[in-house]
C-alpha positions as CSV (number, residue, x, y, z in Angstrom):
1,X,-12.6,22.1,-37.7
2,X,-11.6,18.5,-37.0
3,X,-9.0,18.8,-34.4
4,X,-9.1,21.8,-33.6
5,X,-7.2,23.0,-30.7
6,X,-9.1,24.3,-27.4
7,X,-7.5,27.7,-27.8
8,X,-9.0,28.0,-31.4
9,X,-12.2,27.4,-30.0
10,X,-12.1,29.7,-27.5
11,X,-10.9,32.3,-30.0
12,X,-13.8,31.8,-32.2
13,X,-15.9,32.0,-29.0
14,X,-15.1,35.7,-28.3
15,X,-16.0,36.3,-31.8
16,X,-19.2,35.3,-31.3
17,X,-21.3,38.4,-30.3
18,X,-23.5,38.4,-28.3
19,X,-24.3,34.3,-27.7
20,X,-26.3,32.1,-28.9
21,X,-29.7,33.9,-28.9
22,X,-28.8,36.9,-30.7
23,X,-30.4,35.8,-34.0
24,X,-32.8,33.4,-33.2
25,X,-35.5,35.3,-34.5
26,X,-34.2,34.5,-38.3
27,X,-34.1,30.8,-37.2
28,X,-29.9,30.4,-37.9
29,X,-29.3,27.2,-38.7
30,X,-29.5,24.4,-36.3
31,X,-25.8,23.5,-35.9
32,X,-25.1,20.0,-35.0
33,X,-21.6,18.6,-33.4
34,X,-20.5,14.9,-33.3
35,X,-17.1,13.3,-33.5
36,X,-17.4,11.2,-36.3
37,X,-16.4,12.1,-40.0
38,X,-18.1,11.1,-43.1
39,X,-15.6,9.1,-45.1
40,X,-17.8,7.7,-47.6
41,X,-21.2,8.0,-49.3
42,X,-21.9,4.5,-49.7
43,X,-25.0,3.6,-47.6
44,X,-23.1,0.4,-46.5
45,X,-19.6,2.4,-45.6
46,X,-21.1,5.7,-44.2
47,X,-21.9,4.9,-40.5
48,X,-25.1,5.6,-41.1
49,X,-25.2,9.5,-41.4
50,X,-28.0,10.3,-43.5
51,X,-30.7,8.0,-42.0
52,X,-29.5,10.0,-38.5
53,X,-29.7,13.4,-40.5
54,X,-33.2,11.9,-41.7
55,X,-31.7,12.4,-45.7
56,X,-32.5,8.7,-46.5
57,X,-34.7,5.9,-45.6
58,X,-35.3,2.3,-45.2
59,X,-37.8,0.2,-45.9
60,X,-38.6,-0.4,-42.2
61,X,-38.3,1.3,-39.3
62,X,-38.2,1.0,-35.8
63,X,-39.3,2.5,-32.5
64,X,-37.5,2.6,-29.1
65,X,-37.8,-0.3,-27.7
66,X,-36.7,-2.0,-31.5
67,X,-40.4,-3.1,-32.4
68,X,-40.2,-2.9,-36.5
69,X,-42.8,0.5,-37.8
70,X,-43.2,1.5,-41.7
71,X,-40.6,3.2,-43.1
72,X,-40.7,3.6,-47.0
73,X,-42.9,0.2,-46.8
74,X,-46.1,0.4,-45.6
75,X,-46.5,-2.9,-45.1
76,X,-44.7,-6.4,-45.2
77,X,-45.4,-9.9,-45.7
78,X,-44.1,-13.5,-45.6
79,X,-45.1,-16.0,-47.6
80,X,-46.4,-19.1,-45.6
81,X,-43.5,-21.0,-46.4
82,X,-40.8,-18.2,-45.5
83,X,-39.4,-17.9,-49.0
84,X,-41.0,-14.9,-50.2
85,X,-41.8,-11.6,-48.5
86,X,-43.8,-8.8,-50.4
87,X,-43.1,-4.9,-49.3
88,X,-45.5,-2.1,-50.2
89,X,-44.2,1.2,-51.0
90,X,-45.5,3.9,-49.6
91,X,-47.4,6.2,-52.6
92,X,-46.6,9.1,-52.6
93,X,-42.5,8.7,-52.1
94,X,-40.5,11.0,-54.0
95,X,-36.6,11.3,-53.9
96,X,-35.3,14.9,-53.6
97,X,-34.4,15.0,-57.3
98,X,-37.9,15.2,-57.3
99,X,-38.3,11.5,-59.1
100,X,-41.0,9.1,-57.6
101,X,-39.9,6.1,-55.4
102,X,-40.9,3.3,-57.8
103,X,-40.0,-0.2,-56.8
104,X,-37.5,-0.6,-59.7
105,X,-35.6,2.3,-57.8
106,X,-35.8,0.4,-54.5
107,X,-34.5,-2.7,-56.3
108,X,-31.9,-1.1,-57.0
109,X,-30.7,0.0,-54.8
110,X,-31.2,-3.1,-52.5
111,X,-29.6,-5.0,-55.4
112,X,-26.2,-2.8,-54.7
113,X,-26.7,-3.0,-50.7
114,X,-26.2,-6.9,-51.4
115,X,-23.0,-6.4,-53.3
116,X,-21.7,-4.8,-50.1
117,X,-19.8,-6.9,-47.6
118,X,-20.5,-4.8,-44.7
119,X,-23.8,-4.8,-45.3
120,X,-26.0,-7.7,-43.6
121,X,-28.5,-8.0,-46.6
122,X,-24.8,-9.5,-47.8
123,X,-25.4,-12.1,-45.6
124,X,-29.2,-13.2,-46.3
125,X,-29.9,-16.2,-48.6
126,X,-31.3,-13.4,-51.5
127,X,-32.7,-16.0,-54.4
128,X,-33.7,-12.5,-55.9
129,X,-35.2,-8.9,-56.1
130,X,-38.1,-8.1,-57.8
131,X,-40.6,-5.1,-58.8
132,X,-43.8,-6.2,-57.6
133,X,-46.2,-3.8,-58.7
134,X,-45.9,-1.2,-56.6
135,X,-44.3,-3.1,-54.4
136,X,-40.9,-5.1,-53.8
137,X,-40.5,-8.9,-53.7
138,X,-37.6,-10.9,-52.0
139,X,-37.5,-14.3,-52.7
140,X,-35.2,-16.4,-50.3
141,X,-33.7,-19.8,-51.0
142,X,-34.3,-20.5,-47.5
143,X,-36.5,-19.0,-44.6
144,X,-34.9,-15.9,-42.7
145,X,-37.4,-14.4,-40.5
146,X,-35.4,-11.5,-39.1
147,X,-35.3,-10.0,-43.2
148,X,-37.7,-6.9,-42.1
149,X,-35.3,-6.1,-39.8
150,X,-32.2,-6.3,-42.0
151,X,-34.3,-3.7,-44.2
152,X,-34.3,-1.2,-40.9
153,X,-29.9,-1.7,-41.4
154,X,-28.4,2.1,-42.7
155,X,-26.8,0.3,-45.3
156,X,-30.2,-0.6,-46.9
157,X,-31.1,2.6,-47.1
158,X,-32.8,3.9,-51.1
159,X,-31.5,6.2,-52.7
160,X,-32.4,7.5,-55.9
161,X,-31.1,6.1,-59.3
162,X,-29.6,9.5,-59.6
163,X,-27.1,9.1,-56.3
164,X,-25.3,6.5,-58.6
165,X,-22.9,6.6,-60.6
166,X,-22.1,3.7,-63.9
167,X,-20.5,1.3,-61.9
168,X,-22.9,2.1,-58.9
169,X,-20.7,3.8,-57.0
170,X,-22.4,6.9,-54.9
171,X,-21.4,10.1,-56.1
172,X,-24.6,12.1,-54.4
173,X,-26.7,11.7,-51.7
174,X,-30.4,11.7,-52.8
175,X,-33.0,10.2,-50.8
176,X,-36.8,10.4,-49.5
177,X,-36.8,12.0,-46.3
178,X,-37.7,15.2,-44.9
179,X,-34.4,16.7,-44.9
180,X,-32.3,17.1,-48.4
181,X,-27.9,17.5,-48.5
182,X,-26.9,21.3,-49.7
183,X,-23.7,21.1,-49.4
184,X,-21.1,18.0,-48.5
185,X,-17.6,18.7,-47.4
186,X,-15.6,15.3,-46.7
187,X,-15.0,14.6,-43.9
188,X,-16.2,17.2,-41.2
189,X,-19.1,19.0,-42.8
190,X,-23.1,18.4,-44.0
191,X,-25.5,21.2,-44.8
192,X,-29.1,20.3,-44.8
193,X,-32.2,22.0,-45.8
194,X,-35.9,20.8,-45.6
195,X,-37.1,18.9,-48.6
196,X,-39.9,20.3,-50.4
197,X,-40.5,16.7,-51.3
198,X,-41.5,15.8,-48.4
199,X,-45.2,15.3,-48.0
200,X,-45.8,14.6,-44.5
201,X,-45.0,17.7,-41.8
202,X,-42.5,19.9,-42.5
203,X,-40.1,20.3,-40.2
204,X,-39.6,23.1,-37.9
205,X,-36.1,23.6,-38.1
206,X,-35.3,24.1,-41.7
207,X,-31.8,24.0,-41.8
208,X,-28.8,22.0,-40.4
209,X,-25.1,22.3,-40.4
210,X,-23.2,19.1,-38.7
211,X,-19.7,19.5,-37.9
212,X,-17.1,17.0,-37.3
213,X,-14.8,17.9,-34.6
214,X,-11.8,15.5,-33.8
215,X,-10.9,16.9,-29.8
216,X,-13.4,15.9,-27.3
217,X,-12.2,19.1,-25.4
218,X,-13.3,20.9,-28.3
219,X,-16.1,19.5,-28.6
220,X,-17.1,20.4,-25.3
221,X,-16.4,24.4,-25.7
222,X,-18.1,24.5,-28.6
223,X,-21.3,23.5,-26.3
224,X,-20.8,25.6,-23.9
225,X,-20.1,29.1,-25.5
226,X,-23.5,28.5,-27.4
227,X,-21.3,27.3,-30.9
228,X,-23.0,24.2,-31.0
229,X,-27.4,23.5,-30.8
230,X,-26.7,19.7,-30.1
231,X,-23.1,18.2,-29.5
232,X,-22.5,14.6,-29.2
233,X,-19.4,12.6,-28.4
234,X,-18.7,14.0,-24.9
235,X,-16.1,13.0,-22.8
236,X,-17.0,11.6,-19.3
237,X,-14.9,15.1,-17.3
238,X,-16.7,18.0,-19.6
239,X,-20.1,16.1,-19.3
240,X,-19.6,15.6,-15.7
241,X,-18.7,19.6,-15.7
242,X,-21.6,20.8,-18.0
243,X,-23.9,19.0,-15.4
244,X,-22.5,20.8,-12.3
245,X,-22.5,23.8,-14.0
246,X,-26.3,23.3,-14.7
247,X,-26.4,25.7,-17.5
248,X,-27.3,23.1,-20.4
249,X,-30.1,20.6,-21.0
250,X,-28.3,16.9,-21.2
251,X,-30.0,14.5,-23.2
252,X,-29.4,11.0,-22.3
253,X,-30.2,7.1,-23.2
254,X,-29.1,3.9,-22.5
255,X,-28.0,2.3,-26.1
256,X,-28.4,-1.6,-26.4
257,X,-24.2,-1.0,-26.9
258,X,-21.9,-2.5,-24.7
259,X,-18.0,-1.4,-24.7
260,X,-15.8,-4.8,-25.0
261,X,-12.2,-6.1,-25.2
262,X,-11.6,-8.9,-28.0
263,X,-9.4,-11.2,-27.3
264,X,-8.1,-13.3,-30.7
265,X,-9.1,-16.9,-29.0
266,X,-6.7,-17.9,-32.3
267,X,-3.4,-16.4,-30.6
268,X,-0.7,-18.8,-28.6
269,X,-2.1,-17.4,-25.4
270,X,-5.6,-16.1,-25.2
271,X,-7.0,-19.2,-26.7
272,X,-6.9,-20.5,-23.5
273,X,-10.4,-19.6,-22.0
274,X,-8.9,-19.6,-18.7
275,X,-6.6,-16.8,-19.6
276,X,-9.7,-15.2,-21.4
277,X,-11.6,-15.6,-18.3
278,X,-8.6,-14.4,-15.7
279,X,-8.6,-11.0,-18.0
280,X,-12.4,-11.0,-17.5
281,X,-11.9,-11.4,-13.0
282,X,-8.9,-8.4,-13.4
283,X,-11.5,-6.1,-14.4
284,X,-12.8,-3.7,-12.1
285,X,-15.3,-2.8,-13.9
286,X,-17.6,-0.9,-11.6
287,X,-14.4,1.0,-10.4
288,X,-14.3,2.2,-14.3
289,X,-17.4,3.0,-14.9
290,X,-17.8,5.2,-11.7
291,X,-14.1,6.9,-12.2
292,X,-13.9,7.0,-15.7
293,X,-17.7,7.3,-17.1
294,X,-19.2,8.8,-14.0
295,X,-21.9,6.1,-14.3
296,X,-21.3,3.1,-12.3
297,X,-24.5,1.7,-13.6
298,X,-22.3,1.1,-16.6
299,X,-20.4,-2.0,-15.4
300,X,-21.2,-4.6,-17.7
301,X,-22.3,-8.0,-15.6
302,X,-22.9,-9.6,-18.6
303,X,-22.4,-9.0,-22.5
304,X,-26.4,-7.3,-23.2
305,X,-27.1,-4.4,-21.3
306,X,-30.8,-4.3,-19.0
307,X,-31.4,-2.2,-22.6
308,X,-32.0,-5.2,-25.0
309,X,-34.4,-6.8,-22.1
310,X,-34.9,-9.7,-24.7
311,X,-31.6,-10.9,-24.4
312,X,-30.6,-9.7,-21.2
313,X,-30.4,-12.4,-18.5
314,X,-31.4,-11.7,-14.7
315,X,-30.2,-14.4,-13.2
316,X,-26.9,-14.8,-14.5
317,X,-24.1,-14.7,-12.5
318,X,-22.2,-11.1,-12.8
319,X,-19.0,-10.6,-14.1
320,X,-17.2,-9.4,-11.1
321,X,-13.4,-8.6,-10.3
322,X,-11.7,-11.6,-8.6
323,X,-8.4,-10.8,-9.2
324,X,-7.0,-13.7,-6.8
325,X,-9.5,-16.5,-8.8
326,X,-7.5,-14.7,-11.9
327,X,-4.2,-15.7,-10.5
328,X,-5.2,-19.7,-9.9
329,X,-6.4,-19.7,-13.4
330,X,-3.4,-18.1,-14.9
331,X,-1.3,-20.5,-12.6
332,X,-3.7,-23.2,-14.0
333,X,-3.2,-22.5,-17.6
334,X,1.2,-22.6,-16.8
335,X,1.9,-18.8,-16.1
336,X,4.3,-18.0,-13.2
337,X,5.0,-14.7,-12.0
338,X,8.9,-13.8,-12.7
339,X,11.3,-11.4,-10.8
340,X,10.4,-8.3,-13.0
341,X,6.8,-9.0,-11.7
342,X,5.8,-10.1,-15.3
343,X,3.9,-13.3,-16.0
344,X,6.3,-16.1,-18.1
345,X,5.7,-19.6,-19.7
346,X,8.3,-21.9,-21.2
347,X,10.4,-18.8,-21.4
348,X,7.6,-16.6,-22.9
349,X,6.6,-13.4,-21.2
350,X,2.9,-12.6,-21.3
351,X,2.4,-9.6,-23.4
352,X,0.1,-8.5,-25.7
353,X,-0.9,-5.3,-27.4
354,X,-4.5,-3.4,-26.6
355,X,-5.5,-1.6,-29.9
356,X,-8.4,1.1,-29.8
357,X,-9.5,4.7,-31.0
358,X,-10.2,7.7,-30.0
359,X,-13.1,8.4,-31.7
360,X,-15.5,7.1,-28.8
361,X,-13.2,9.4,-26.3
362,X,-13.6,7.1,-23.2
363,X,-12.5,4.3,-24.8
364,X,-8.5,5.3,-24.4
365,X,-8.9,6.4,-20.7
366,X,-10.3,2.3,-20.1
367,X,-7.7,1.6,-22.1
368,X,-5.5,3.2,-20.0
369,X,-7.1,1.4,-16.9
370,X,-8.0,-2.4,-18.2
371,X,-3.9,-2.0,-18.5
372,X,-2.9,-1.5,-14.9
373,X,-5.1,-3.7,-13.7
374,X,-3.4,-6.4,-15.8
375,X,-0.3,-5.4,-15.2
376,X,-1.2,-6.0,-10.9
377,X,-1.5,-9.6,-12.5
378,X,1.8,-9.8,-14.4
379,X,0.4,-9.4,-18.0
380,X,2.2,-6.7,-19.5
381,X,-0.4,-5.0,-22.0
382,X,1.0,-2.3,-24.9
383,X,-1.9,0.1,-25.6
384,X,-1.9,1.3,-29.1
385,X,-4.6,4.1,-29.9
386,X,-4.9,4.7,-33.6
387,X,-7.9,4.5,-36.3
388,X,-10.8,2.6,-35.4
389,X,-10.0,0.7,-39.3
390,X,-7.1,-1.0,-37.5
391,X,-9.2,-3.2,-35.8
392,X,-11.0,-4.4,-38.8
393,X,-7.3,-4.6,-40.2
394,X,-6.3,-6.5,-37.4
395,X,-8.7,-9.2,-37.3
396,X,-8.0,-9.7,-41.2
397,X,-4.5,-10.1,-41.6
398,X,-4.6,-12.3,-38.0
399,X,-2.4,-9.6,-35.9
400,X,-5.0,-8.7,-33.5
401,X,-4.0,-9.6,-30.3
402,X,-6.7,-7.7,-27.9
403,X,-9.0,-4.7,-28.8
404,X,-11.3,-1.7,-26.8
405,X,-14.6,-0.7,-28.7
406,X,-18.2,-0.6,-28.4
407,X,-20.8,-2.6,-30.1
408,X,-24.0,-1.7,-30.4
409,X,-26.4,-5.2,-30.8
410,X,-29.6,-3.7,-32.1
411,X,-28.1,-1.1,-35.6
412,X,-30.4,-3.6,-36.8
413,X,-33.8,-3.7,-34.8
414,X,-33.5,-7.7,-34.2
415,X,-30.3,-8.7,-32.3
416,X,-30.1,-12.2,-33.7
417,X,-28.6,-10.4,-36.9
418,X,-25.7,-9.2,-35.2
419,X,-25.1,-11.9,-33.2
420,X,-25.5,-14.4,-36.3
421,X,-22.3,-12.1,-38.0
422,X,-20.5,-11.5,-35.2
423,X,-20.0,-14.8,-33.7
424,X,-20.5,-17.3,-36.9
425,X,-17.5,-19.5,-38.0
426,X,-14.5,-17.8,-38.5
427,X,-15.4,-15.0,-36.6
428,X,-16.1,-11.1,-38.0
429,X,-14.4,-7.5,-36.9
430,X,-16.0,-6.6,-34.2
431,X,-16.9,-10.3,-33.0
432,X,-15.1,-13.2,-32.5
433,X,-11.8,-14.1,-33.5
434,X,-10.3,-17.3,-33.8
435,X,-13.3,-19.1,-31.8
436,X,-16.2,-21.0,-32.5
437,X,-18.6,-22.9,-31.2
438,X,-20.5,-25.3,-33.0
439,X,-23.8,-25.6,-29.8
440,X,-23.8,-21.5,-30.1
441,X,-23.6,-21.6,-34.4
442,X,-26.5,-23.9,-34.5
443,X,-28.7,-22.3,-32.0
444,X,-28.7,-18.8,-33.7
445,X,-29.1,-20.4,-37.4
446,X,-32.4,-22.1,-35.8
447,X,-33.8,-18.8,-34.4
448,X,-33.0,-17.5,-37.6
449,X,-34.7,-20.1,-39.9
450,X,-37.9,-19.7,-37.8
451,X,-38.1,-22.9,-37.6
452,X,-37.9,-23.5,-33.5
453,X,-40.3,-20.2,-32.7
454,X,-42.1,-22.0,-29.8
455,X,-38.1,-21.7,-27.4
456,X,-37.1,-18.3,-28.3
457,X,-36.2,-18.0,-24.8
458,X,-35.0,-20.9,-24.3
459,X,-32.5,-20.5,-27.7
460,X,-32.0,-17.1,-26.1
461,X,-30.4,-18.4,-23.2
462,X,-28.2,-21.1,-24.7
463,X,-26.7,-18.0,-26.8
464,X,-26.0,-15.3,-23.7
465,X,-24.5,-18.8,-21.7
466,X,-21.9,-19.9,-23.7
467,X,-20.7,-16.4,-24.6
468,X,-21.1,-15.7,-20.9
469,X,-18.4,-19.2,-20.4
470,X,-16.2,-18.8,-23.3
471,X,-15.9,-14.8,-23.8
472,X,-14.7,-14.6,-26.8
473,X,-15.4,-10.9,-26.3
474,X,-15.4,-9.7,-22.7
475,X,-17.8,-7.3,-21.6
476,X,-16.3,-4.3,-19.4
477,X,-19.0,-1.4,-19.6
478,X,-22.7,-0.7,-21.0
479,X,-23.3,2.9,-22.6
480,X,-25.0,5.6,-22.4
481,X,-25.3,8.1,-24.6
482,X,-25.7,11.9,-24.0
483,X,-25.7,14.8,-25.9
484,X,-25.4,18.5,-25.0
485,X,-28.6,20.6,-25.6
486,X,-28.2,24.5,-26.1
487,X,-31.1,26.4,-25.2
488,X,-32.1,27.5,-28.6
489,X,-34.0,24.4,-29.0
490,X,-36.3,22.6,-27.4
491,X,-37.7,18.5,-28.2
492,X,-34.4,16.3,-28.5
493,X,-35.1,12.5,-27.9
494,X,-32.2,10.5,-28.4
495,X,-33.2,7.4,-30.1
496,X,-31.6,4.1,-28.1
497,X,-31.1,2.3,-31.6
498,X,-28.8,5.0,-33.1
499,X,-30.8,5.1,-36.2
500,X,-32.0,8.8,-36.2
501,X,-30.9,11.9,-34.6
502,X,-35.0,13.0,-34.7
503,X,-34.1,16.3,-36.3
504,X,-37.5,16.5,-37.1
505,X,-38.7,16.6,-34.0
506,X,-37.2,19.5,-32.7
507,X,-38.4,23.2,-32.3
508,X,-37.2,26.7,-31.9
509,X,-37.2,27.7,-28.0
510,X,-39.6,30.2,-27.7
């Protein structure tokens, strides 16, 4: 049903009796709603669908506030010199193919995460994986104390041998947790049933259907005629409506994710840091965040939101829109406004191009609005909505001028990981581009060695200042996330890491 039009929705509405309580008794399946499709099995490609459907697991877990909690490890320890860490398994794991979780298979599998550029086990200094008894050894060449938390990533996530094919490509999804895959239809739909595998508490929903649905509009219909137990993805307009309405429970968290614009520090003209930092002064951000997302608490003052308090800075000073400071530094940096009201240099307009994606629906409406506001300085901006792989794309082949998307710093537990890959030399997709800084590079390869533990603050600080200066990426809005409850169920958290949709923790209403 991705992309289906409103009008289909509402047609399939009216054919659906007499609402969503009509069968409860025989426990219908709980039906589940986001706007993402499932483009590939691999753990490392996958957007981390079956550790949020609670198919799969990692070796560690982690709790709200990010604080690392056994997963498929019961326990982990470093070696006094930081160059080995031993993981106990827990002992009575069994895959849904009804094999045991031995270490071998979680060697494996962990051997094939590291093949995998996008994943950040890629990036540790891996001497080697080893069976340990019944438990798993990684030896390091050198120390990396957040590697516990890289094992919380999705894209570690153990499968069993069976999920792989002779070249170790995934061709099934079988993993440990409560909740086993029935049926798979790329790209829009994943049927789940319990796992009788499962030793610890069964769940009390026993089956789950997720949906794709492309049209936010859609989306929202579907969670209001009672098609839809749990629909994420909402735009700002139907959640605002579904509140005033009253008729729905919202769930909703603060994610450690924070909505940015990229600006390719590379490119003839935004690798001027005063032109980087005249964008940032355009922004109205709290204007945005009340009009558009209905949450003016969602202005991004700085890059990490009051949500990753570790990183977060009080005393900094905001972000704020100074649109006449934006014009001296423009002026500064050679820009003078021409007759057609746009921006020219040496006989070069100021124009870029904006590229983001739909898929996050209220990233094209601050699209939409980060434009006018530079076009009240002169910068003319071409917004181009398409794929969110265009970015990744972009940044490759060097075409990126400016991008919209949200990044959330804590898909691993431990910040520092993210902020190791996203702003190390050379830049990554989602993180820098075109800029470095050697003072910024240094600091974040010390935290991660371990080797300076007695300044984490102080490290921390260095790191949230210079980005804070040079703004490589510029913040413009913190996020929440909601999700639309139907009142068939009761018990939805939502988990402010984005690991886990907590399936298992919901109940039939009574």
């Amino acid at each position: 049903m991705v992309g289906a039009s409103a009008a289909a929705v509402l047609m399939m509405a009216g054919c659906a009796g007499e609402g969503p309580r009509q069968n409860q008794a025989v426990q219908q399946p709980l039906k589940v709603v986001g706007q993402f499709e499932l483009h590939s099995l691999d753990p490392s490609t996958s957007g981390g669908f079956f550790t949020r459907l609670q198919v799969a697991e990692t070796l560690v877990d982690a709790d709200n506030q990010g604080a690392l909690q056994p997963g498929l490890a019961t326990a982990w320890e470093a070696s006094p010199d930081g160059l080995s860490w031993r993981f106990t398994l827990r002992e009575d794991a069994t895959f849904h193919d009804g094999t045991a979780v031995t270490a071998d298979s979680v060697v494996g599998a962990l051997e094939t995460a590291r093949t995998k550029a996008a994943s950040p086990l890629a990036a540790v200094p891996v001497k080697s994986i080893t069976a340990d008894g019944a438990a798993v050894r990684v030896n390091l060449t050198q120390p990396y104390a957040p590697l516990p938390a890289v094992l919380g990533h999705t894209s570690t996530q153990i499968l069993a041998p069976s999920s792989y094919a002779a070249d170790r490509s995934v061709t099934e999804v079988v993993g440990s947790g409560p909740y086993k895959v029935t049926r798979l239809e790329q790209p829009a739909n994943i049927e789940l049933a319990a796992s009788d595998q499962w030793k610890d508490e069964r769940p009390a929903i026993t089956e789950v259907h997720y949906q794709a649905v492309g049209r936010a509009e859609s989306r929202a219909l579907m969670a209001e005629s009672g098609q839809a137990d749990v629909t994420f993805g909402m735009d700002p307009t139907s959640l605002q409506r579904i509140k005033q309405a009253g008729k729905l429970d919202i769930a909703a968290v603060t994610l450690p994710r924070t909505i940015l614009m990229k600006a390719n520090a590379g490119h003839e003209i935004l690798g001027d840091v005063r032109v980087r930092r005249a964008l940032s002064l355009a922004l109205d951000r709290e204007a945005m965040a009340t009009a558009l997302l209905r949450d003016p608490e969602m202005a991004a003052t700085q890059l990490f939101p009051p949500s990753l308090p570790e990183w977060h800075q009080d005393n900094v000073t905001p972000l704020a829109h100074k649109p006449e400071e934006a014009k001296k530094l423009l002026t500064e940096a050679g820009w003078d406004r021409e007759a057609d009201g746009i921006l020219e240099r040496e006989g070069k307009k100021f124009s870029v191009s904006l590229r983001t994606f739909p898929d996050r629906p209220e990233l094209p409406l601050l699209a939409t609005a980060i434009q006018a506001k530079l076009k009240d300085l002169g910068i003319a901006v071409d917004v181009k909505v398409g794929n969110s792989s265009e970015i990744p794309a972009g940044h490759k082949d060097g075409s990126l001028e400016l991008a919209l998307y949200s990044r959330n710093y804590a898909l691993v537990p431990d910040a520092l990981v993210t902020l190791t890959d996203d702003f190390r030399p050379g830049g990554a997709d989602y993180g820098a581009m075109g800029w470095n800084n050697a003072e910024l590079a240094s600091t974040l390869n010390t935290m991660a060695t371990g080797t300076d533990t007695g300044s984490l603050k102080e490290n921390r600080r260095t790191v949230t200042d210079i980005l804070h200066s040079e703004l490589p990426v510029i913040p413009v809005a913190w996020y929440r996330q909601s999700a639309v409850v139907s009142d068939r169920v009761d018990g939805l958290v939502l988990d402010p890491l984005e690991r886990s949709w907590r399936l298992t923790d919901l109940t039939w209403s009574k």
